[in-house]
N, C-alpha and C positions, 0 to 999 in steps of 0.2 A: 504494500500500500504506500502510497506520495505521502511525505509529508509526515509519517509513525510517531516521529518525537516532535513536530508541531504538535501533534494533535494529542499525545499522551502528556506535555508539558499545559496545553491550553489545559484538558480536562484539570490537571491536579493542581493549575493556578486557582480556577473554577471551583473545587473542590474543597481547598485550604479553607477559600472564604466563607461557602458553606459552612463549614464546620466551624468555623469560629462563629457562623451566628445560632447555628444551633449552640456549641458553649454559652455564649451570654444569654440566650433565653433560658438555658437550665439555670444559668446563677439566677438570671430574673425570676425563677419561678421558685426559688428558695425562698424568696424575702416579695409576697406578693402585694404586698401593700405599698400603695399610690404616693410612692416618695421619691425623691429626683433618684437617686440611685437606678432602680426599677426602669422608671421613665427615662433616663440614661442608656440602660443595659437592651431595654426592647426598641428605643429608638436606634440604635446601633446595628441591632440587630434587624432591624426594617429593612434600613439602609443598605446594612449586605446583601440580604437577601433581594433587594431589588438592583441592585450592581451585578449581582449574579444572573438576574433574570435579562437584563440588557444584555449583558455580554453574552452570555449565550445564544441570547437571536441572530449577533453579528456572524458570531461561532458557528452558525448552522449554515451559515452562505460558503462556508471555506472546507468545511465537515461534512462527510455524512451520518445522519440521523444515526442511523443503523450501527453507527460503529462508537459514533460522538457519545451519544447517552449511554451506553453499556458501560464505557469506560470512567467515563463521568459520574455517574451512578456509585459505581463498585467503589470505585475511590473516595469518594461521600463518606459510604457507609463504613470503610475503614476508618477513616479520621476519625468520625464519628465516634465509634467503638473505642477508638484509644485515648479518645480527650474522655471517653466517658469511664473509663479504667482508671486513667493516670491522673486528672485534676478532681472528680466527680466520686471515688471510689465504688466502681461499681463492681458488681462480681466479674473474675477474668477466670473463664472454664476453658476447656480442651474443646468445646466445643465452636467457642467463638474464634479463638485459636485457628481452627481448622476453618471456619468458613472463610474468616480472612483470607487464607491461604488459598481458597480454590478460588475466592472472588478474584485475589491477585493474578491468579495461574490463569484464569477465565481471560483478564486481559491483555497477557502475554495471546493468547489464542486468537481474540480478537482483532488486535493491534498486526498479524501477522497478516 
């Protein structure tokens, strides 16, 4: 495929930011009462999540869908998983372990 590591760097630039605005609305949602903090954390979190939404539309002129979003996706849900391990303590099984790992292997397959 043209372009593998444009298109696996855009997804996990894409990616990063998601997940940092998933992070701030998990800290928002700890402390849920209507104080600048809060209003800070979910306003940030808006904001990424609509920078992510823009950039992606541009992303899908350059990208195919079919490859764009799998990739994009996968990589999400890893961040995801590991801000919610490493800052958030949440449970880390064999099991999450393991789906990382085929999510990742998925987009070696992908990407090829």
């Amino acid at each position: 495929m043209k372009n593998t590591w444009a298109l696996i760097g855009a997804a996990l630039i894409l990616s990063i930011v998601l997940t940092l605005s998933h992070a701030l609305l998990r800290a928002a949602a700890a402390y849920p009462q209507l104080e600048l903090a809060w209003i800070l954390r979910v306003g940030a979190a808006l904001f990424l999540y609509g920078s992510v939404f823009l950039a992606y539309t541009v992303l899908l002129k350059y990208f195919d869908i079919s490859i764009f979003y799998p990739i994009y996706t996968a990589l999400s849900i890893v961040g995801v998983s590991l801000v919610g391990i490493a800052y958030f303590g949440e449970t880390f099984s064999l099991n999450k372990i393991l789906g990382m790992l085929l999510l990742l292997a998925g987009i070696g397959l992908i990407s090829r």
